[in-house]
BADRENVEX-542748 format. One line per 4 residues: number of its first residue (from 0); their letters; for each residue y negated, z negated, x negated of C-alpha. Coordinates in steps of 0.001 Angstrom, whole numbers, plus 500000, padded with zeros to 6 digits. Layout:
NUM	A	Y:Z:X; ...;
This chain:
0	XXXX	237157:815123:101557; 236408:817542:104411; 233896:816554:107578; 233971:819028:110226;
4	XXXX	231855:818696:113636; 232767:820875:116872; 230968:820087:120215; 229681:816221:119165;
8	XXXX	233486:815565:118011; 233611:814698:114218; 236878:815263:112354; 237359:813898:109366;
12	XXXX	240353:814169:106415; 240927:812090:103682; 244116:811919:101889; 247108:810927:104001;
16	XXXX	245278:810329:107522; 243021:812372:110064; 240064:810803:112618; 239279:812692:115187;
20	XXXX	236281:810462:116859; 237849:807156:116819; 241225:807967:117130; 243669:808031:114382;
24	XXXX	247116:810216:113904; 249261:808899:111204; 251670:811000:109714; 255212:809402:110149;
28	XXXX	255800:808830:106763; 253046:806591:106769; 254782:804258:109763; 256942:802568:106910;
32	XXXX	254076:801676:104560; 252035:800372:107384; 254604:798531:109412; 254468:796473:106306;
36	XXXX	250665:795525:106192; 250767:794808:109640; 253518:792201:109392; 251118:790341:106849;
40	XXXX	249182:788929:109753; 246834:789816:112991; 244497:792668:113108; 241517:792982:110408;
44	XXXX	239477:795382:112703; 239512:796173:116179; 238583:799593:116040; 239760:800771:112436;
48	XXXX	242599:798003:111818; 244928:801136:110466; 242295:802849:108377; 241751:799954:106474;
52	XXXX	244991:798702:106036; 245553:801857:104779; 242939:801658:102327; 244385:797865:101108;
56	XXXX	247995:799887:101214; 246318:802251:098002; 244425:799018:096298; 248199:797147:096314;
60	XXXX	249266:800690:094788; 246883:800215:091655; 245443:803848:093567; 241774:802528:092969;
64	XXXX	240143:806201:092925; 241573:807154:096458; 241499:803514:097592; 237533:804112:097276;
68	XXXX	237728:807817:098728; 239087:806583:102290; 236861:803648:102002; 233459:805679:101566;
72	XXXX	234893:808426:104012; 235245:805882:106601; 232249:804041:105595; 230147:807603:106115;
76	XXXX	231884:807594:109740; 230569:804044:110759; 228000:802387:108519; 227238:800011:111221;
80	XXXX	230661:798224:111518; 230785:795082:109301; 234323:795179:108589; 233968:798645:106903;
84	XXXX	230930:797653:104756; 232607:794686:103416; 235616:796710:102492; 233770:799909:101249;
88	XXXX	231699:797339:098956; 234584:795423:097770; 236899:798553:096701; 233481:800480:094658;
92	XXXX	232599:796713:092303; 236077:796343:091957; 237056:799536:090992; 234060:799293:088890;
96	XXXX	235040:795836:086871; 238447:797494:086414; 237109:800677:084861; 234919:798689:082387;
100	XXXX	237475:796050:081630; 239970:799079:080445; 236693:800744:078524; 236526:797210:076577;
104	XXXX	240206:797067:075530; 239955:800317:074457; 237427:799780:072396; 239012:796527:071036;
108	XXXX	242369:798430:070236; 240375:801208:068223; 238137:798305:066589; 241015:796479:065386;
112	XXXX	242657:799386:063622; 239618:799897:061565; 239625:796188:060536; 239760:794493:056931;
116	XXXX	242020:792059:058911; 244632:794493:059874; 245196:796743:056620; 247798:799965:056311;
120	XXXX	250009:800565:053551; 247213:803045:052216; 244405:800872:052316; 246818:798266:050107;
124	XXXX	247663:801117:047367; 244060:802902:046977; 242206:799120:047774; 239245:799358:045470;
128	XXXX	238870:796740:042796; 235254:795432:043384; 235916:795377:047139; 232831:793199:048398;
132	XXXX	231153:792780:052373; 230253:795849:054278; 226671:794587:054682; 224234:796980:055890;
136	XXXX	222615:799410:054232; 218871:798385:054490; 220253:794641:053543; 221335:795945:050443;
140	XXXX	218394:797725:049694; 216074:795081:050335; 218324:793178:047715; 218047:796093:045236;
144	XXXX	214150:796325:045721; 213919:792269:045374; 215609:792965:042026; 213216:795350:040729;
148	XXXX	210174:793943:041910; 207996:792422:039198; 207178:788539:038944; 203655:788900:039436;
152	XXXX	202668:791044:042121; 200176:794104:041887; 198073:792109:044587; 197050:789501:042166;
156	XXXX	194208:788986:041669; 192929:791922:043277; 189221:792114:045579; 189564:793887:048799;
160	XXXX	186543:794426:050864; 187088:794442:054774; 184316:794129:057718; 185418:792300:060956;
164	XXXX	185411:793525:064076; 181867:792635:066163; 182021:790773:069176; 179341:790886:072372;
168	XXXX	179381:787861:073998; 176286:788954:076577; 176882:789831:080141; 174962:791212:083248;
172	XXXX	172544:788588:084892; 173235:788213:088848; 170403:789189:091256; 168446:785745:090952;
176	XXXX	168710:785387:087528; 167770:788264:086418; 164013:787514:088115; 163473:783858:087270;
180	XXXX	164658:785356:083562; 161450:787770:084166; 159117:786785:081403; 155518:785844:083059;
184	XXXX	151982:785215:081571; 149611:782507:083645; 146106:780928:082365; 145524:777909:084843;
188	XXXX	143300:774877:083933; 143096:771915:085840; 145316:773471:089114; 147407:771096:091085;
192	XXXX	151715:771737:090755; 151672:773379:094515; 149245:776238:093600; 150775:777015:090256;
196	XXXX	154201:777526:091968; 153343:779565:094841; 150648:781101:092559; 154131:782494:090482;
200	XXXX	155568:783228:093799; 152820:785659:095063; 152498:787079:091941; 156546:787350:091291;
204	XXXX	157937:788297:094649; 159714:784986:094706; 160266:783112:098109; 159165:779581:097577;
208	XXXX	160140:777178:100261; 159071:773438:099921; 157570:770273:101651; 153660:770185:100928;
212	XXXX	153743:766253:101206; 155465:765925:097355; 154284:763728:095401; 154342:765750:092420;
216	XXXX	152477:768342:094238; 149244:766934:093991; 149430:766267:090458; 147502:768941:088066;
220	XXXX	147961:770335:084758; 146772:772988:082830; 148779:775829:081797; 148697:778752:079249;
224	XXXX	151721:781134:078991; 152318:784275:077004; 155633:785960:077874; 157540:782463:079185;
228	XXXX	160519:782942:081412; 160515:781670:084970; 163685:779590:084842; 162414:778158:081333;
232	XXXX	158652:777209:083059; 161023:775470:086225; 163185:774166:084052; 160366:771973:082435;
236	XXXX	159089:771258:085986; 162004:769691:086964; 162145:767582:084514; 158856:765882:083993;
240	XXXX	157934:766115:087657; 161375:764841:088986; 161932:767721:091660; 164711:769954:091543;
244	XXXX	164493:773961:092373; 167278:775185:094291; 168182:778733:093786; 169311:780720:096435;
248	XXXX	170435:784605:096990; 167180:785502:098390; 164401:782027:097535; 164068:778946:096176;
252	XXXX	164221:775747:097668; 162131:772551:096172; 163398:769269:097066; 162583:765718:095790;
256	XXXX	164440:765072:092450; 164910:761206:093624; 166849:761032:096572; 170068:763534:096585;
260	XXXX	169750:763575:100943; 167532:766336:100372; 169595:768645:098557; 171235:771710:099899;
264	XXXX	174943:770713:099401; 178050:772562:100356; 181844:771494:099619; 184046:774827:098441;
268	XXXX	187666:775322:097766; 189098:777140:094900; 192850:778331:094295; 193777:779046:090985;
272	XXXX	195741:781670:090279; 197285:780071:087038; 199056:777027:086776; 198072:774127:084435;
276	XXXX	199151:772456:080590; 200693:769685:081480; 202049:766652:079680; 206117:767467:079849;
280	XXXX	207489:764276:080654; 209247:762509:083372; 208190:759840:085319; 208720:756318:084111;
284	XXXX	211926:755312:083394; 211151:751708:083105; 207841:749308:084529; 207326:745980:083642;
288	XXXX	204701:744046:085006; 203175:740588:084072; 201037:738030:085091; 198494:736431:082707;
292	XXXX	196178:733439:083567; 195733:731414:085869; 194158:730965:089502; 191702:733301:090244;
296	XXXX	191488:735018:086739; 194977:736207:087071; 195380:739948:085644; 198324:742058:087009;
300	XXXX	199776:744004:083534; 201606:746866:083623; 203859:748077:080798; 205404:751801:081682;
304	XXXX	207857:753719:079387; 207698:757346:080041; 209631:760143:077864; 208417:763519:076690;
308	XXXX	210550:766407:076568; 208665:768763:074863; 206544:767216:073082; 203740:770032:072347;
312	XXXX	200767:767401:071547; 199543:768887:075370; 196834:766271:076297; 196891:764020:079716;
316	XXXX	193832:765881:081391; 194359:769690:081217; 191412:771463:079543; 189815:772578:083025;
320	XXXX	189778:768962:084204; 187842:768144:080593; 185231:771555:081257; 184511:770282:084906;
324	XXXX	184439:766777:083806; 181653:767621:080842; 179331:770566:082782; 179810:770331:086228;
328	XXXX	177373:767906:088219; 177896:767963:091690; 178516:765099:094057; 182193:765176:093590;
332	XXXX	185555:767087:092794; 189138:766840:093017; 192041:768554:091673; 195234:769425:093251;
336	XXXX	197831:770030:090487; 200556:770792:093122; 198795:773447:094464; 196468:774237:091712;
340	XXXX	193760:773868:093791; 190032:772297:093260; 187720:770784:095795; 184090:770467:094549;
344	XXXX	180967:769480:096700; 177113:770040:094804; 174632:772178:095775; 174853:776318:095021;
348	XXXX	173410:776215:091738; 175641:773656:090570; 178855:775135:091642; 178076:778587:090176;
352	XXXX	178151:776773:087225; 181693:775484:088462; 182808:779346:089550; 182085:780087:085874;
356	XXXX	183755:777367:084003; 186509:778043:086607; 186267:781976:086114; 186922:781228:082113;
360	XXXX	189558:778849:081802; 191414:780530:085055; 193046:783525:082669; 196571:783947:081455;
364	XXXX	197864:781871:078531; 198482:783986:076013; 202652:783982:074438; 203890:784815:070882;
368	XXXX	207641:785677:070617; 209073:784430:067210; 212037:786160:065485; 212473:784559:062017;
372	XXXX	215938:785955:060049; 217507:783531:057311; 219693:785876:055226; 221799:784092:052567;
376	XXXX	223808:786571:050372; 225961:784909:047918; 228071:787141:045108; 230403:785271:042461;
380	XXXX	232520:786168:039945; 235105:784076:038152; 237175:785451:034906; 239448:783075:032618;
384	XXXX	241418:784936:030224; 243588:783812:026730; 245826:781162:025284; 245418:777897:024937;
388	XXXX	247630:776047:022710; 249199:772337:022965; 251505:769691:021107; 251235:767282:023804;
392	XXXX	252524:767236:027476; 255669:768307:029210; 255898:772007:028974; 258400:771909:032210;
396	XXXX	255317:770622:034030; 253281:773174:036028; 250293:773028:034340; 247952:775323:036809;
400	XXXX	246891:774343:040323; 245445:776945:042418; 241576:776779:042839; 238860:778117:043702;
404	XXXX	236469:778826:040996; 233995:780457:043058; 233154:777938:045886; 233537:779947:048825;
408	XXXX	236284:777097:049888; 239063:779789:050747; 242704:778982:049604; 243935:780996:045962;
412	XXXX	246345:782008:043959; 247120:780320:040526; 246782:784283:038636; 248746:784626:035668;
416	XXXX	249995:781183:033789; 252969:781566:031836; 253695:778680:029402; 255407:779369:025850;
420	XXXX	257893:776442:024362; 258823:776136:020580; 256215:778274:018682; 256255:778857:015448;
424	XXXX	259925:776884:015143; 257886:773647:016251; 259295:772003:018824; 256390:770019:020346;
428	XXXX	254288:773140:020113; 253005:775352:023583; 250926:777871:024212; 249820:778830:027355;
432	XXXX	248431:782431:028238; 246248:782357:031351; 245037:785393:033003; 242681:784352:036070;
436	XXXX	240336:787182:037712; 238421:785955:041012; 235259:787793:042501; 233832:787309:046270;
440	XXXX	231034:787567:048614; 229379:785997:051338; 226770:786517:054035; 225060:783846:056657;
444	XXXX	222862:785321:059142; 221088:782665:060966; 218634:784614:063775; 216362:782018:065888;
448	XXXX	214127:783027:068739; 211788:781378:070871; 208672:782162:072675; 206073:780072:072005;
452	XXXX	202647:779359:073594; 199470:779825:072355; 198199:777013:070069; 201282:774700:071113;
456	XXXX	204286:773655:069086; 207347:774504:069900; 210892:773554:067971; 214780:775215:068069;
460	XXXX	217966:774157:066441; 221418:775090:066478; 223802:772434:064613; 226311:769864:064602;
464	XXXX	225148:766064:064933; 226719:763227:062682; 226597:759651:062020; 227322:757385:059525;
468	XXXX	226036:753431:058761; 223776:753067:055657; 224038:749048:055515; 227652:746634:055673;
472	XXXX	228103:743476:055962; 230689:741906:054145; 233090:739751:056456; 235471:737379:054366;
476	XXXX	238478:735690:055575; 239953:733075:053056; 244172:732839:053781; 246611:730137:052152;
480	XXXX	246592:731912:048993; 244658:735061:049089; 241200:735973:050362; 240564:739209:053014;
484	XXXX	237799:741008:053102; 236142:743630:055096; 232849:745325:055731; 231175:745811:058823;
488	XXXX	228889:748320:059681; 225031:746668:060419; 222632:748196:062391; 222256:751661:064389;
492	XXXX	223830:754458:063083; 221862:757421:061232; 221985:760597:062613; 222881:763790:060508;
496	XXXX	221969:767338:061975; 223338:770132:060050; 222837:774203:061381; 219266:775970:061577;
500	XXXX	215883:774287:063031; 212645:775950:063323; 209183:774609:063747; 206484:776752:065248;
504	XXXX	203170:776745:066043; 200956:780188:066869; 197329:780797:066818; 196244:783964:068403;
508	XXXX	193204:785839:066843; 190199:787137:069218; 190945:790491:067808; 194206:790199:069806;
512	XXXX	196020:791563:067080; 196367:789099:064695; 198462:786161:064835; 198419:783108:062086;
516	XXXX	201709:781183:062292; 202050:778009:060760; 206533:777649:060373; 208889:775273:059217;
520	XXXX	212073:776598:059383; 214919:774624:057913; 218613:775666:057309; 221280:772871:056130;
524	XXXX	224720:774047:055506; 227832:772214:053689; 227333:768762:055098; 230307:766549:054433;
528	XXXX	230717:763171:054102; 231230:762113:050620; 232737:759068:049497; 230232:756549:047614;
532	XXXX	232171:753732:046880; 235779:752054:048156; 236374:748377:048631; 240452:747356:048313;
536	XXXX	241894:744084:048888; 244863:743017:046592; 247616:740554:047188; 249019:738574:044469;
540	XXXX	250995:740855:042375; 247779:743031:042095; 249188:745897:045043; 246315:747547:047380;
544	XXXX	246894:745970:050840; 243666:747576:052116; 241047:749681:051863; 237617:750839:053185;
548	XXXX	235249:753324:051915; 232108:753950:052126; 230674:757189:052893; 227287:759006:052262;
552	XXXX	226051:762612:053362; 225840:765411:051006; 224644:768988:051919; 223075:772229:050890;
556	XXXX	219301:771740:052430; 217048:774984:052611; 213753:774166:053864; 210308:775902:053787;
560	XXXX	206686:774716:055062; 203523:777381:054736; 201128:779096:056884; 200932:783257:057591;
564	XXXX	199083:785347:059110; 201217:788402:060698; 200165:791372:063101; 201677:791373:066384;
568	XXXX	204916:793341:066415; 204882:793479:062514; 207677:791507:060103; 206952:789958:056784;
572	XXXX	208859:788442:054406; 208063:784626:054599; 209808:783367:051677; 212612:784726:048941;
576	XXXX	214560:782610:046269; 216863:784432:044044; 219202:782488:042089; 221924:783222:039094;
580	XXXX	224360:780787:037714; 225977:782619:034690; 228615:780150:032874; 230469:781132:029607;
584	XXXX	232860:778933:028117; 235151:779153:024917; 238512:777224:023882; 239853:777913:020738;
588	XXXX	241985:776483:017964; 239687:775650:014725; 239967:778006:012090; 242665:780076:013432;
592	XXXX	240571:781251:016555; 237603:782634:014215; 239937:784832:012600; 239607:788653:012928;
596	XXXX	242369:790317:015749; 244709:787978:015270; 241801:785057:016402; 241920:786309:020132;
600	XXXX	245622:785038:020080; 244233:781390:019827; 241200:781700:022312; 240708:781264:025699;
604	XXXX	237224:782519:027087; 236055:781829:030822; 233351:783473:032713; 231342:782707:036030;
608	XXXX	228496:784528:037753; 227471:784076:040918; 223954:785277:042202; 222629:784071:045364;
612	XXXX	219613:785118:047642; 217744:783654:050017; 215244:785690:052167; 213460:784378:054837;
616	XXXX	211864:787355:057360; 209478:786690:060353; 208399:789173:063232; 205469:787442:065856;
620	XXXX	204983:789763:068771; 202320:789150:071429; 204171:788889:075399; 202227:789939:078718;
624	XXXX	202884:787223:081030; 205776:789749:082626; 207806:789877:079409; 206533:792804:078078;
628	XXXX	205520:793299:074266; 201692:793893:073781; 200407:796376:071221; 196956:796679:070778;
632	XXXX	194685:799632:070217; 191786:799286:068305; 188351:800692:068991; 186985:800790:065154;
């Protein structure tokens, strides 16, 4: 691309076309190429109509690069015009989700040369014999450690010393508080309340404002105090003399204790800046209401049904609205949930006390992202080798169904069965030889994440649902000479979840680092309906006419329940079981198939093994309230 300016005139040449200002020159062997665009309808543009048609001529060319040359030439001309920018934009994404969608099926078409699914003559010929998963390398290293770890672990019983982390819980005192929590000494005897106050107030520097006509004014006491706080000496004032002391930034106002006209009241408004725990459940989806007695002593009841959606054990009131409830006594209060705002009214004193509770529980709620790993590695290895020999049974009969010794479910060969007639010169005599090798391996990988709350439950699953009836009813019907009968299912179905669940709740430590989790994950896998039992109907002559089975669940069930205690951003190993099944079994003729060499002839031996390991991994990682994983630094 070339720009050019001369004397306020731009020029400007992109591929086939020139501008000069706002005039375009087509080349004549463009008029055939165009003539066609313009036929497709009316103008696109008024001012560049035949630069972009030009630009749509490359796009129907598959010429994305210099489709989107012209278009950000032109678009560099006139960024104002509307038609341009749409175009401009249009050619650059799609030229973008073109390039990517031909980076993907590249990278398919290399993947699936490299696959086990795909294999080349070579791979067939030099396939090694113990050909297993390609599992990752720190997978099989965990499994290689897990073997050589000892049954006992070097923690047992084992004394650690550790000192926790100190905690200072004290703050700075405001202005007023920090002089009525001045410590004071006073000797009075026989002194009315008035002078003992404003005695304190001359001798303090503390503004005392009141109305000389109280009644507990004139009443006298003696005092003696030796390093007594000021708030602790009002504090017992105002309540054995029923007058109340309120503080202010700069005195303190006395009022009578029984009438509330008197007190210096305010109403304030308070936005919080987080939102509230609420109950998660929808309003109610069905109300009932009924009338009982009679009269005048008739009662309106009300019957609501309302359904939780997450239900986190998150109380009706939120924990602010229990804290204001408790400590705060003003006049009144009122809480907007919508707009998580409170209203309070009481007098200054009392709604610092509000401004702190408010201050405390107003803070972020802390998160815990959970990442628990269910690895299930499963190895097996099936051998059958040596003759087994028969005088019964048709030795034209194929005597060896293909199966599948190792229970991955996959479909086998039969190996090596080849059945001998007529030993020995006996005619009723067989022997079979069977040669049988099968070895496998397989991996589940079941991954759940969620991010949980602080201190509130919180549940995943992944699965398939089933049903199935765990009570019949037997319905007869008795015919001219035979009987029917059937059974009906009774009552609701029982549901039957199958996949991976996991049951969370997190408990974050003050240190910030620590995190106890208390987990339940559960993983159930080979769920089938089994038949239990199968009721048939019979005519006369004894033939089935019908039949109906009954069928129960069966299923592999992993399941674990315990309590740990994890650092944020660290992963433990939550749970392990390692299982081996190791099978040997021996056929052989009596006598004949204990005798030396010529005994193996008159064996057959079978082996299984098949290993299997379960490990169960969690990682707990603290979230700022953007997303953001927390690591803390410690100061000890």
């Amino acid at each position: 691309m070339f720009v050019f300016f001369k004397r306020g005139v731009s020029i400007w040449a992109c591929g086939a076309f020139v501008l000069a200002g706002c005039q375009h020159t087509p080349d004549r062997g463009d008029d055939a190429s165009r003539g066609g665009d313009r036929a497709l309808g009316q103008r696109v543009s008024d001012r560049y109509d035949d630069e972009i048609r030009e630009v749509l001529s490359l796009v129907r060319r598959n010429e994305w690069d210099a489709a989107q040359s012209q278009a950000a030439a032109l678009h560099a001309l006139d960024p104002e015009d509307p038609e341009i920018e749409r175009i401009h934009n249009w050619v650059v994404m799609e030229n973008q989700r073109r390039q990517q969608k031909a980076l993907e099926e590249e990278l398919r078409d290399i993947e699936a040369q490299d696959s086990r699914f795909s294999p080349s003559v070579r791979n067939i010929l030099f396939d090694r014999r113990s050909r297993g998963l390609s599992l990752p390398t720190d997978l099989r290293n965990t499994l290689d450690e897990l073997s050589r770890q000892p049954l006992v672990p070097e923690s047992f019983n084992r004394v650690i010393e550790r000192q926790g982390p100190l905690y200072d819980f004290d703050r700075a005192p405001r202005a007023m508080e920090e002089v009525l929590g001045r410590n004071v000494s006073i000797q009075l005897d026989n002194v009315t309340l008035e002078e003992i106050i404003f005695t304190l107030g001359r001798s303090e520097n503390i503004n005392f404002v009141a109305d000389r006509n109280l009644a507990a004014f004139g009443q006298t006491l003696s005092v003696r105090m030796e390093d007594v706080s000021m708030s602790e000496f009002l504090d017992f004032v105002s309540r054995n003399f029923d007058i109340h002391f309120h503080v202010g930034p700069n005195l303190v106002w006395i009022v009578d204790g029984a009438t509330n006209t008197n007190r210096l009241e305010e109403t304030r408004f308070y936005r919080l800046r987080r939102g509230f725990i609420m109950p998660a459940e929808f309003g109610a989806a069905e109300i009932r209401r009924e009338t009982r007695g009679r009269g005048d002593d008739q009662v309106m009841i009300e019957t609501q049904q309302i359904e939780k959606f997450v239900r986190d054990n998150a109380p009706n009131e939120p924990a602010i609205e229990q804290a204001i409830e408790r400590f705060f006594k003003g006049s009144d209060y009122m809480i907007d949930f919508e707009r998580n705002l409170i209203v309070a009214t009481g007098t200054p004193l009392q709604l610092r006390t509000l401004e702190r509770i408010i201050e405390q529980f107003d803070q972020p709620v802390q998160q815990v992202l959970i990442e628990a790993r269910f690895v299930t590695v499963t190895e097996a290895a099936f051998l059958q080798l040596g003759t087994i020999w028969e005088t019964t049974g048709d030795p034209r009969a194929d005597r060896r169904t293909p199966e599948d010794f190792t229970g991955f479910g996959t479909d086998v060969g039969r190996g090596l069965a080849r059945t001998f007639t007529n030993v020995l010169s006996v005619r009723n005599l067989n022997a079979t030889l069977t040669a049988l090798e099968q070895s496998g391996e397989s991996q589940t990988l079941s991954s759940p994440r969620l991010t949980v709350v602080n201190n509130r439950p919180a549940t995943i699953s992944d699965g398939k649902r089933q049903f199935y009836y765990e009570e019949y009813e037997v319905s007869q019907q008795i015919l001219e000479r035979r009987s029917s009968s059937t059974l009906v299912p009774k009552g609701r179905p029982t549901e039957l979840r199958s996949g991976v669940s996991l049951d969370v709740l997190a408990s974050i430590g003050g240190d910030g680092e620590s995190i106890m989790l208390a987990l339940n994950p559960k993983v159930k896998q080979d769920v089938e309906l089994v038949t239990f039992a199968t009721v048939s109907d019979f005519d006369e002559e004894g033939n089935v006419i019908k039949d109906f089975e009954i069928r129960l669940p069966e299923s592999r069930d992993q399941e674990l329940s315990t309590r740990v205690v994890v650092r944020s951003g660290e992963t433990v190993v939550m749970g392990g079981v390692m299982e081996n099944v190791q099978t040997t079994f021996t056929e052989a003729v009596p006598i004949l198939g204990n005798l030396p060499i010529i005994g193996a002839a008159f064996r057959r031996q079978t082996e299984f093994e098949q290993p299997r390991y379960l490990l169960i991994f969690v990682t707990a990682t603290l979230l700022s309230e953007s997303g953001e994983f927390i690591q803390q630094t410690s100061l000890w």
